[in-house]
C-alpha positions as CSV (number, residue, x, y, z in Angstrom):
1,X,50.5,-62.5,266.6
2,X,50.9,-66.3,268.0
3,X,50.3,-69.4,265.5
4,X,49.9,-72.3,266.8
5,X,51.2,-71.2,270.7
6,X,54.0,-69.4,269.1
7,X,55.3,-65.9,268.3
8,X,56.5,-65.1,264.5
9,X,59.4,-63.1,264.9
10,X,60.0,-60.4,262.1
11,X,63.9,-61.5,261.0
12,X,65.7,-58.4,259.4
13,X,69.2,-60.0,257.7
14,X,71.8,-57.3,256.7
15,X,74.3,-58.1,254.0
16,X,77.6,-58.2,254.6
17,X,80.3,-54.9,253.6
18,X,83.6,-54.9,253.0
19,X,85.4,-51.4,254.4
20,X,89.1,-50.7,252.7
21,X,90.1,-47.6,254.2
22,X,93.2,-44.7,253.6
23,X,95.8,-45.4,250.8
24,X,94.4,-48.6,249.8
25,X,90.8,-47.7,249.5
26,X,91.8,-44.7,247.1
27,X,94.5,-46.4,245.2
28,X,92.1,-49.4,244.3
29,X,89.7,-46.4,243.1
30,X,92.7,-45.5,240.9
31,X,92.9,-48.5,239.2
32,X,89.2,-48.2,238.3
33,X,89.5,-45.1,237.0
34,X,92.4,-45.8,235.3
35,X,90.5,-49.2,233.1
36,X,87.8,-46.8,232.5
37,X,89.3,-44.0,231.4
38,X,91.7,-45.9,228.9
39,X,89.2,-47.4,227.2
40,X,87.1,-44.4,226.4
41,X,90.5,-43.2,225.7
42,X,91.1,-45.1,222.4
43,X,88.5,-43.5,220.3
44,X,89.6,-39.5,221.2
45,X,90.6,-37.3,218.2
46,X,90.2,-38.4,214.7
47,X,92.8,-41.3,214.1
48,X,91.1,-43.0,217.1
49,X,89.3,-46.3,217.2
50,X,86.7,-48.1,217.8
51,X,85.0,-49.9,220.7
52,X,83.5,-53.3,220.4
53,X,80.6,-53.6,223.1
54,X,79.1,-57.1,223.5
55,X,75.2,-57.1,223.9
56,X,72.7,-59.2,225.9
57,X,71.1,-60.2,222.8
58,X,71.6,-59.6,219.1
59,X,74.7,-58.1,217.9
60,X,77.4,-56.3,219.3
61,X,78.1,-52.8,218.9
62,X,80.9,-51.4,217.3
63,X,81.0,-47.7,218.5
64,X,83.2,-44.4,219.4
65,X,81.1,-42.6,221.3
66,X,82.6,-41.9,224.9
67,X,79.9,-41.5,227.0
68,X,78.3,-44.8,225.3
69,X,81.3,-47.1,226.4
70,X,81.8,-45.2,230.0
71,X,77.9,-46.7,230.8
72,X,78.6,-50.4,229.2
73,X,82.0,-50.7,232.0
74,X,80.9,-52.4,235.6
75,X,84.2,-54.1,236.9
76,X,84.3,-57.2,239.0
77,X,86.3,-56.0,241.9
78,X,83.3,-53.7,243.5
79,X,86.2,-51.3,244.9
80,X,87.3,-51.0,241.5
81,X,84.1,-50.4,239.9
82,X,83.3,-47.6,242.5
83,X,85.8,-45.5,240.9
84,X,84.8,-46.3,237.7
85,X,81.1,-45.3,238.7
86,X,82.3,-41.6,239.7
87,X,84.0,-41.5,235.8
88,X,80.8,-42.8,234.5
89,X,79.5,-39.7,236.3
90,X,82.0,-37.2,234.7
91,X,81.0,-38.4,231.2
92,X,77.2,-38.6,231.8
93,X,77.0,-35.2,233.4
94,X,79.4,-33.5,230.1
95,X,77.0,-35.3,227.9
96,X,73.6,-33.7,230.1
97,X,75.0,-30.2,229.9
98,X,77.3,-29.8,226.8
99,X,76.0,-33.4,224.5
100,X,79.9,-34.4,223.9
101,X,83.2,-34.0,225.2
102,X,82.7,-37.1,227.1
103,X,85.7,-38.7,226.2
104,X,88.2,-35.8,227.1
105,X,86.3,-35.3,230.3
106,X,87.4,-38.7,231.3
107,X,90.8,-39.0,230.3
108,X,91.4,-35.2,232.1
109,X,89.3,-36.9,235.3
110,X,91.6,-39.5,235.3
111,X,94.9,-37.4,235.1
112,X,93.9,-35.1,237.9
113,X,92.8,-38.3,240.3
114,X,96.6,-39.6,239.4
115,X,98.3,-36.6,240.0
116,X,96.2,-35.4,243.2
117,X,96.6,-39.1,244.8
118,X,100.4,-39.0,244.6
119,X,100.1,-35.5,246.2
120,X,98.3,-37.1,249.0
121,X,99.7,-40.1,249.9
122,X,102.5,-37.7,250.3
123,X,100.5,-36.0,252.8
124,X,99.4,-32.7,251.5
125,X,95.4,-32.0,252.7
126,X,92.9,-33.2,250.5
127,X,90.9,-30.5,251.3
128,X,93.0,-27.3,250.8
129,X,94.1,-29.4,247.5
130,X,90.8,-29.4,246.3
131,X,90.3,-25.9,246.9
132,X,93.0,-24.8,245.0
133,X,91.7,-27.3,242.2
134,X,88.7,-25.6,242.0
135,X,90.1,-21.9,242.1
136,X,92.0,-23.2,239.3
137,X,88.9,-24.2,237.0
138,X,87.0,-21.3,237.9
139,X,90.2,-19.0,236.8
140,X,90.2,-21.2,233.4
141,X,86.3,-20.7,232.7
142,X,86.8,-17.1,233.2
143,X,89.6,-16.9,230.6
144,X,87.9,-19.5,228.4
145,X,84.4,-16.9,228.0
146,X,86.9,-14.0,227.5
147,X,88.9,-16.0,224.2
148,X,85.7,-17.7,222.8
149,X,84.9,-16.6,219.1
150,X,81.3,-16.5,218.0
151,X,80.2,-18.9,215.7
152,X,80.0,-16.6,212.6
153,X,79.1,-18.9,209.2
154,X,77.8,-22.1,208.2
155,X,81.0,-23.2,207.5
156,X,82.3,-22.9,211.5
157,X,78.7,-25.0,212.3
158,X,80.1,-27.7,209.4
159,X,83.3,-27.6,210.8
160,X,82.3,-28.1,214.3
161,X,79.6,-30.8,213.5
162,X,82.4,-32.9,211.5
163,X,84.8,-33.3,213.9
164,X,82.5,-33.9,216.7
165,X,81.6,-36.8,214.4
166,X,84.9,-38.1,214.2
167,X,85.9,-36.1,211.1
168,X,82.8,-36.5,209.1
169,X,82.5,-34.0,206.6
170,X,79.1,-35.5,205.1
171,X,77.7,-35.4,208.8
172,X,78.8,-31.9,209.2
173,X,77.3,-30.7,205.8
174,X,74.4,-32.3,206.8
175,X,73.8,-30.8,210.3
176,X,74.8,-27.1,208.6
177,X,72.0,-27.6,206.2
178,X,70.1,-28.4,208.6
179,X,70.6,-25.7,210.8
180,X,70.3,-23.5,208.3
181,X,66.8,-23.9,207.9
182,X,65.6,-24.6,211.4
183,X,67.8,-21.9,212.9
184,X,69.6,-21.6,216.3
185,X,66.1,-22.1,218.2
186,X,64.5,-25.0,215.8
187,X,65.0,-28.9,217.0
188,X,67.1,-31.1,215.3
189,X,65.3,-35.0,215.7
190,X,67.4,-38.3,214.9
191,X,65.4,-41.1,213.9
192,X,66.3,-44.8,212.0
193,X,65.6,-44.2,207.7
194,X,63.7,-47.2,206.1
195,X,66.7,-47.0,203.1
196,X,70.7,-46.8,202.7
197,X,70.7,-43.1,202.9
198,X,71.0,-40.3,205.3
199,X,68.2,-37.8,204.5
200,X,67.4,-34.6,206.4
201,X,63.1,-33.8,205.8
202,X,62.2,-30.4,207.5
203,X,58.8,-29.5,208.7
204,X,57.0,-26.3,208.3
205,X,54.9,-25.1,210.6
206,X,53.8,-26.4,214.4
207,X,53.3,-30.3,214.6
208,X,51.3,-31.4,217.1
209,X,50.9,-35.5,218.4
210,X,47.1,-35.8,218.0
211,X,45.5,-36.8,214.9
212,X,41.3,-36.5,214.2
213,X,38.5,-37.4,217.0
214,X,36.7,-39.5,213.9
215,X,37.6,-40.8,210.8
216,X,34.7,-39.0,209.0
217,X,36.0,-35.7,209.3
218,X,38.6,-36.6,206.3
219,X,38.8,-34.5,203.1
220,X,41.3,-36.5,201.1
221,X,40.6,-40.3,200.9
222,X,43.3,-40.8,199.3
223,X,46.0,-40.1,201.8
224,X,42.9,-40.8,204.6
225,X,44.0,-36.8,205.8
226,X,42.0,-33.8,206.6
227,X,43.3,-30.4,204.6
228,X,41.9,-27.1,205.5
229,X,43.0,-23.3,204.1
230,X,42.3,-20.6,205.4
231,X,40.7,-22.4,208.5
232,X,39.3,-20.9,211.2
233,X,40.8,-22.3,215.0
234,X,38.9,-22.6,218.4
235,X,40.9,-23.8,221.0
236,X,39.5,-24.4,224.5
237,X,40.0,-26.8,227.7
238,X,37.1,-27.9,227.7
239,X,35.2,-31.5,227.4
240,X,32.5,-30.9,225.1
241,X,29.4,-33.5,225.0
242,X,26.5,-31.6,225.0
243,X,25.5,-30.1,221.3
244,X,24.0,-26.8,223.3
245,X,27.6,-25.8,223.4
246,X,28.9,-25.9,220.0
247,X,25.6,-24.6,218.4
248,X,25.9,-20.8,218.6
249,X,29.8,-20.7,217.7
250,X,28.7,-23.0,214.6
251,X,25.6,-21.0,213.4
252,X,28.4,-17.8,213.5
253,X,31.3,-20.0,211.2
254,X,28.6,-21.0,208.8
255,X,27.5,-17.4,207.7
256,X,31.6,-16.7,206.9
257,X,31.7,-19.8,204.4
258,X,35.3,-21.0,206.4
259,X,36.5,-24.3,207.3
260,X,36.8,-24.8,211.4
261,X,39.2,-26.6,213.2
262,X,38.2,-27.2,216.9
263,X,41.6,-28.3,219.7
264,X,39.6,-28.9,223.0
265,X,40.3,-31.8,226.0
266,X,37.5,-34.3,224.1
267,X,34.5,-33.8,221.9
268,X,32.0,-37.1,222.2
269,X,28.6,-38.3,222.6
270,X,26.0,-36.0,220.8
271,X,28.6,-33.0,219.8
272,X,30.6,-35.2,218.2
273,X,27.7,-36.9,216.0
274,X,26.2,-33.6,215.4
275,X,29.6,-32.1,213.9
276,X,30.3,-35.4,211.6
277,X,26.4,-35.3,210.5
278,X,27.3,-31.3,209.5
279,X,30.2,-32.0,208.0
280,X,29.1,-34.9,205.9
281,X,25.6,-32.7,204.6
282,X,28.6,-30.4,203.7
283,X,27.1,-27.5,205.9
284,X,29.6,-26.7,208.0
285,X,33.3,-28.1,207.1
286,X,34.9,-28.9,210.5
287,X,37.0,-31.1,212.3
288,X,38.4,-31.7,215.8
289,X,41.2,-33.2,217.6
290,X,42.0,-34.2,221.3
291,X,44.3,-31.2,223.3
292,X,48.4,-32.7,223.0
293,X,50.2,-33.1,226.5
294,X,48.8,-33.5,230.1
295,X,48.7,-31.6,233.1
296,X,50.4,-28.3,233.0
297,X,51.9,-29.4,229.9
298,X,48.4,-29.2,227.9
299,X,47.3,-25.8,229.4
300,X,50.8,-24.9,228.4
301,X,51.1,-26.3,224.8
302,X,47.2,-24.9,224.4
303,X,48.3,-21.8,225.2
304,X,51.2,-22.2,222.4
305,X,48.8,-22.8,219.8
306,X,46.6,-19.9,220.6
307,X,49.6,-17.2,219.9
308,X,50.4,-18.8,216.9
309,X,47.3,-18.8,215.6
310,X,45.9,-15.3,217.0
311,X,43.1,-17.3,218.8
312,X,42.0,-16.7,222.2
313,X,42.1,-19.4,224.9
314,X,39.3,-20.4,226.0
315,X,40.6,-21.7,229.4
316,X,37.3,-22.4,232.2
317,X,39.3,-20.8,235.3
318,X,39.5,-18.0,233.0
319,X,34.9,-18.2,233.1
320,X,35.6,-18.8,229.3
321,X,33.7,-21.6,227.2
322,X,33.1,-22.7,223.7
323,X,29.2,-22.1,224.4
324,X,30.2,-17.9,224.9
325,X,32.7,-17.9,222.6
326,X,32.2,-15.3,218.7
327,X,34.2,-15.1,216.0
328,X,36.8,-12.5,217.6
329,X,37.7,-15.7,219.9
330,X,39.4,-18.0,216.8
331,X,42.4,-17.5,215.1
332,X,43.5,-18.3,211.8
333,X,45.5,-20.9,210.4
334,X,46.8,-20.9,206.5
335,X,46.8,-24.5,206.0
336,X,46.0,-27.3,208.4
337,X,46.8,-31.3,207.4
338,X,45.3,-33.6,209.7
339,X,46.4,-37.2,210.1
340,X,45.0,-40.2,212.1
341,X,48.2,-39.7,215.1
342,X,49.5,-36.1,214.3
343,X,48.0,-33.1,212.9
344,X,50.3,-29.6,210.9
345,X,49.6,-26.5,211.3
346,X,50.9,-23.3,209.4
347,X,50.1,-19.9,210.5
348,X,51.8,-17.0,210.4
349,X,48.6,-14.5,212.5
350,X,51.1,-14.1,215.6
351,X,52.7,-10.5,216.1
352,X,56.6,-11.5,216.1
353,X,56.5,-9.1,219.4
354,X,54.1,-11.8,221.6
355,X,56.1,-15.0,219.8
356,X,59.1,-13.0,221.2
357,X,57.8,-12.7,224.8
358,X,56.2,-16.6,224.7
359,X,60.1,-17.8,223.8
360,X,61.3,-15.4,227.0
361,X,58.7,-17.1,229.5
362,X,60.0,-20.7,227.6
363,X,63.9,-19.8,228.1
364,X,63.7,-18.6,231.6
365,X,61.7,-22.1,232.2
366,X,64.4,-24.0,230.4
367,X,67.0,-22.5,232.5
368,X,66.0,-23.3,235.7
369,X,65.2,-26.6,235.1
370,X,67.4,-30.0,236.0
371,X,65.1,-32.2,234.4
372,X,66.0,-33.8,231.5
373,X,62.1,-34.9,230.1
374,X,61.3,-31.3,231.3
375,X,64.4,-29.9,228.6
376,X,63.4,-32.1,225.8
377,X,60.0,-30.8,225.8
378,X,60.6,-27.3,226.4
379,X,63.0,-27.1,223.7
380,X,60.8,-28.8,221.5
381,X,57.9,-26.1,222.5
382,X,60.7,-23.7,221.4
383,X,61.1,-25.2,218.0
384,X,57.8,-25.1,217.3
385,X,56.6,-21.4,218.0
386,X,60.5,-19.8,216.3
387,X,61.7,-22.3,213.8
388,X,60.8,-25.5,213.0
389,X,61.9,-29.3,213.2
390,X,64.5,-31.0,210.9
391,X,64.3,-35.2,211.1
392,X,67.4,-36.6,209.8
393,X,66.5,-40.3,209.1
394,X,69.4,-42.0,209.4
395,X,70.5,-45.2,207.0
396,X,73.2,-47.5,207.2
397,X,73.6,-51.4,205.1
398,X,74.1,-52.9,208.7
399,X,73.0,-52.6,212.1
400,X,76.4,-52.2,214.1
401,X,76.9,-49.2,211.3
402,X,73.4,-47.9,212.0
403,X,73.9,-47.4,215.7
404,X,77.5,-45.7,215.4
405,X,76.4,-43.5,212.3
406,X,72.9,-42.4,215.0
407,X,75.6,-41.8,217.9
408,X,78.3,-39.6,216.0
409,X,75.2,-37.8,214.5
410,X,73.8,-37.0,218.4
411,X,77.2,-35.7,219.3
412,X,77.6,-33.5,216.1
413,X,73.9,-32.1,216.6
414,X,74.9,-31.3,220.7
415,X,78.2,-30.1,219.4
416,X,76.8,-27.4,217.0
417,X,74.3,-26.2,219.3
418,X,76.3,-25.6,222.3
419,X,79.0,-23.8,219.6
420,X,75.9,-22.1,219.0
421,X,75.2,-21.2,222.5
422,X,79.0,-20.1,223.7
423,X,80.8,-19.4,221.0
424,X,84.0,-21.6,219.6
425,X,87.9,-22.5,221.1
426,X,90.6,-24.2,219.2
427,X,89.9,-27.9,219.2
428,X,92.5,-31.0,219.4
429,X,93.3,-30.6,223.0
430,X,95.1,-26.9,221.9
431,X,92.6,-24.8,224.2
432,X,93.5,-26.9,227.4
433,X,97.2,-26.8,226.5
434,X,96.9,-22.7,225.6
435,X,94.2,-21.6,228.8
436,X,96.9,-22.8,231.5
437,X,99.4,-20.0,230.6
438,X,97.4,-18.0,233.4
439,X,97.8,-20.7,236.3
440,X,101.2,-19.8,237.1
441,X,99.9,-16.2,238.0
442,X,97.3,-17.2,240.0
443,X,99.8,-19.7,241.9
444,X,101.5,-16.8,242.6
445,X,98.8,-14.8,244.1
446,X,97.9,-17.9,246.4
447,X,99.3,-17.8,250.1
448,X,98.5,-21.4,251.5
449,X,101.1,-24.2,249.9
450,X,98.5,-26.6,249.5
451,X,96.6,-24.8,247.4
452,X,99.4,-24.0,245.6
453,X,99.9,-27.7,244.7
454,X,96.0,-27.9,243.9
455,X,96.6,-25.2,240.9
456,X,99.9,-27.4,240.2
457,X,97.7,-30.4,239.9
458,X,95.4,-29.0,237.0
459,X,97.9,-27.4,235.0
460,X,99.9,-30.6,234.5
461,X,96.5,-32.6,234.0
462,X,95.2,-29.9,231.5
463,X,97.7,-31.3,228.9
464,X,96.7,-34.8,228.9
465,X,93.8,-35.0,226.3
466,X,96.3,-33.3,223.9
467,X,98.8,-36.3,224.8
468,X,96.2,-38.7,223.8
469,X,95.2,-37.3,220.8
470,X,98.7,-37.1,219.5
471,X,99.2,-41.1,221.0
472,X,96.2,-42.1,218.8
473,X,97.8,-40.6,215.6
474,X,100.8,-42.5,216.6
475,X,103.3,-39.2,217.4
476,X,104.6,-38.8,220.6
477,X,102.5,-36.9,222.8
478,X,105.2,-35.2,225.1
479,X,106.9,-33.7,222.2
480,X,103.3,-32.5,220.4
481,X,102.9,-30.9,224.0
482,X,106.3,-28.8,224.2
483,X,105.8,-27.6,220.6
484,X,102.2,-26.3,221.2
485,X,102.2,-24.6,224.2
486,X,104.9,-22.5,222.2
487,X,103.0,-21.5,220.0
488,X,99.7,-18.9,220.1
489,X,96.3,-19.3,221.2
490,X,94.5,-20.0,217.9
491,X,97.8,-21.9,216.9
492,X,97.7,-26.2,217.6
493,X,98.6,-29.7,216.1
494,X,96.1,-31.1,213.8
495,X,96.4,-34.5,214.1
496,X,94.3,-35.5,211.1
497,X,96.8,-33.5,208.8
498,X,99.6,-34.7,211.0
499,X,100.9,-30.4,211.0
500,X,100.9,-27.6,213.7
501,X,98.4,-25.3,211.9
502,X,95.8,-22.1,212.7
503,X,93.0,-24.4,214.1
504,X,90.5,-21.6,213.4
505,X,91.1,-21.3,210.2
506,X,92.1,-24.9,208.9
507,X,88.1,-25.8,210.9
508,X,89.6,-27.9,214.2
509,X,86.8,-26.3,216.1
510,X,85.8,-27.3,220.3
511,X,82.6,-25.3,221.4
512,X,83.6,-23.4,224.5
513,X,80.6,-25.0,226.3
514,X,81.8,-28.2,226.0
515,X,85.4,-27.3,227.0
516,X,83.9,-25.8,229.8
517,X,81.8,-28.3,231.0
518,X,84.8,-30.8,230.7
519,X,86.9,-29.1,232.9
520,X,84.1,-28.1,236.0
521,X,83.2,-31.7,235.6
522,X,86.4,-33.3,235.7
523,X,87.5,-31.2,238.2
524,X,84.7,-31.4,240.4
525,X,84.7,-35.3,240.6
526,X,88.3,-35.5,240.3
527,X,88.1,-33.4,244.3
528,X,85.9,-35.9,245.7
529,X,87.9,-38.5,244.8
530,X,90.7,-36.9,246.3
531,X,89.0,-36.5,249.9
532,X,87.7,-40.0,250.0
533,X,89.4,-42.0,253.2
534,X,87.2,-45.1,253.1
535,X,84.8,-47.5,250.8
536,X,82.1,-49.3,251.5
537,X,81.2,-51.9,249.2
538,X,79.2,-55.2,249.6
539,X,80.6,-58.7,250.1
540,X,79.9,-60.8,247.1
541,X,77.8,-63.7,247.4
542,X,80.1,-67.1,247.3
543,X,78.1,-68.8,244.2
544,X,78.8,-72.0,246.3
545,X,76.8,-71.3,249.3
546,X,73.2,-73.0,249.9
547,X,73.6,-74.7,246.2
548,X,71.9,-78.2,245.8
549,X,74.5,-81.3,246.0
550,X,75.2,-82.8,243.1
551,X,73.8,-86.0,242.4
552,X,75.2,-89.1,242.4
């Protein structure tokens, strides 16, 4: 287009990148990864300490969480922060899949990048290097599945919990209790206690995040709630607004004398007024709320509440309504409590055969999803039809204490369910130390010398969170090493005692899935790293350039 006689010109300005190539590129990396790594490092095993991390606003925070600290590091050199950004990726993916373990991940991350650069820059192949690398970690997980013990009391779930927490025993009471009524398939919710204390309130029955369509279906004016017993339950996906629909089913609830409790996409305009004029002559007792979720998620979550209950769904693609519907449709519920944002409700009419199949359908879903929203909600549909939810409201006198008390109580809640899930390994750093006794073997059976030093690699690196552990207690960690690996599998140093013990049995507890998930992660990044021969990172801006003189 021409203003003015003359063309605009569209102007597309790249910014400038800095390329460091070879060696220099990767041994910049190093130092990255080394900041990073030693200052997750601190706070590993149970003399370790604390992080103080400076906020934006308001106070710092004083934490010892790994995974935490990992996402607060960006370094000034941008070469140096891109290694740093791949350990940030170790730690965040451990704390996706297994909910701790961060910390070790790192510090193993960092020892394998160390020992595979020197290996390198002496010029073995990156690639055959990583190969052996990774036949190495998938010979570990196998051995790692085959030791495993099962979780087999509350007192391994306390056990785990507590030192997950950083040697907690209140915590890991706590999260046994918790457990204990909830079971392996309930959900275990953190949330912020109005007082001093750390209380754990369980909830019976399916909750569900809608409270009533209108304030004059309430029973108890006291606690503004609605209470039914013995209710009966319609739930349909339908928007109701005409009173033609709900006539029939209501003429049918009246003869049998029973409250009714209506889940359906909306009820408004003349249905609505009809059912609060009923319910306020006291001919029909009834209320209604608003179907939870969205999308595939409602027809889903609708579909949840009608097994529970015993009720049909009354879907529309199904050429089911409200306006068809008989008493054989609804379901039952033993008690209902209504609020103005969330509504209860106990029932107990599901055969424990079609709860069994619904948790099947959920599981198979949960697996093959990546999503982490998608998880969250699935596990919490999972809690809801088997067990229950437990809320531990957490208190502290300070804020600073509040938010490290909340993060030790995540990882001691991810802990016990992946110990849960896979079973239990000797903790302290004992299992890495003990699970490389099959490496040589393996070296053995390998023809190519590269990947040779590849399994060479991870079997040094496997005993450096053990090192650190024993460093943080103030012992030297080279001697703690030699004395361990002497000894047998269930057999480590437990640094809180400061004495080589039985791990199992004096309650120094890993879950296997975290173990695992430390080592395929480590070693996965820890690869990459190794076959990286240039960085690209951009130029910063000179603060200087196109600033306004100073005055004068």
């Amino acid at each position: 287009a021409k203003r003015g006689g003359r063309s605009a010109r569209l102007v597309v300005r790249a910014e400038a990148k800095d390329i460091s190539f070879d060696t220099a590129s990767r041994r910049k990396m190093a130092v990255g990864i080394e900041k990073l790594a030693h200052a997750v490092g601190v706070t590993m095993g149970p003399r370790g300490r604390n992080v103080v991390l400076e906020q934006g606003f308001g106070m710092p925070q004083v934490i010892n969480d790994g995974v935490t600290i990992a996402r607060a590091i960006d370094l000034p050199d941008r070469v140096e922060n891109a290694g740093a950004q791949l350990i940030k990726e170790v730690a965040g993916r451990t704390n996706d899949s297994a909910g701790d373990g961060t910390t070790t991940a790192s510090v193993l991350a960092h020892e394998l990048v160390k020992l595979g650069l020197q290996q390198v820059e002496s010029g073995a192949n990156p690639i055959n290097v990583k190969k052996g690398m990774d036949k190495a970690c998938a010979t570990l997980v196998d051995e790692l599945k085959r030791r495993a013990t099962p979780i087999k009391s509350s007192d391994d779930i306390k056990a785990v919990a507590a030192i997950s927490a950083g040697n907690d025993d209140e915590i890991g009471q706590m999260i046994a209790d918790a457990l204990d009524k909830v079971g392996a398939d309930g959900v275990l919710s953190i949330e912020n206690s109005n007082s001093l204390e750390t209380v754990i309130e369980v909830q019976e029955g399916m909750e569900i995040d809608r409270g009533y369509i209108s304030p004059q279906f309430i029973t108890n004016q006291e606690k503004m709630t609605v209470e039914f017993e013995n209710a009966l339950v319609c739930i349909a996906d339908q928007k109701i607004d005409q009173i033609k629909d709900l006539v029939p089913l209501l003429e049918q609830v009246m003869q049998t004398n029973r409250p009714l409790f209506i889940v359906t996409e909306d009820i408004t305009g003349e249905a609505l007024a009809t059912l609060v004029i009923n319910k306020l002559r006291g001919i029909v007792n009834v209320a209604a709320i608003k179907a939870p979720g969205f999308g595939e998620r409602r027809k889903a979550l609708l579909q949840d509440i009608a097994i529970v209950t015993g009720a049909d769904y009354l879907a529309t693609d199904l050429g089911l309504s409200v306006q068809t519907a008989t008493l054989e449709n609804l379901g039952t519920a033993r008690k209902i409590v209504m609020e103005k944002t969330s509504t209860t409700l106990i029932a107990d009419q599901a055969s424990k055969d079609d709860i069994e199949a619904r948790l099947a359908q959920i599981k198979k879903e949960l697996a093959e999803t990546d999503s982490v929203y998608d998880t969250e909600k699935l596990s919490e549909r999972i809690a809801k039809l088997a067990g229950g939810v437990a809320v531990i409201k957490v208190g502290a006198a300070t804020e600073a204490e509040l938010e490290d008390r909340k993060l030790r109580i995540e990882d001691a809640k991810n802990a016990t369910f992946a110990a849960v899930e896979e079973g239990v390994v000797p903790g302290g750093g004992a299992a890495l130390l003990h699970l490389r006794e099959v490496l040589p073997a393996l070296k053995d059976s390998l023809e190519d010398d590269e990947e040779r030093i590849g399994v060479d690699i991870v079997y040094k690196a496997l005993k450096a969170p053990q090192c650190v552990i024993a460093d943080n207690s103030g012992v030297e960690g080279e001697v703690v090493v030699e004395r361990v690996q002497s000894l047998p599998w269930e057999q480590g140093y437990n640094a809180m005692a400061q004495e080589y013990q039985d791990l199992l049995e004096a309650g120094v507890l890993d879950p296997a899935k975290v173990t695992r998930s430390v080592l395929q992660n480590a070693v996965g990044v820890a690869g990459i790293m190794l076959s990286t021969q240039a960085v690209i990172v951009e130029v910063p801006k000179d603060p200087t350039v196109g600033a306004a003189p100073a005055a004068g």
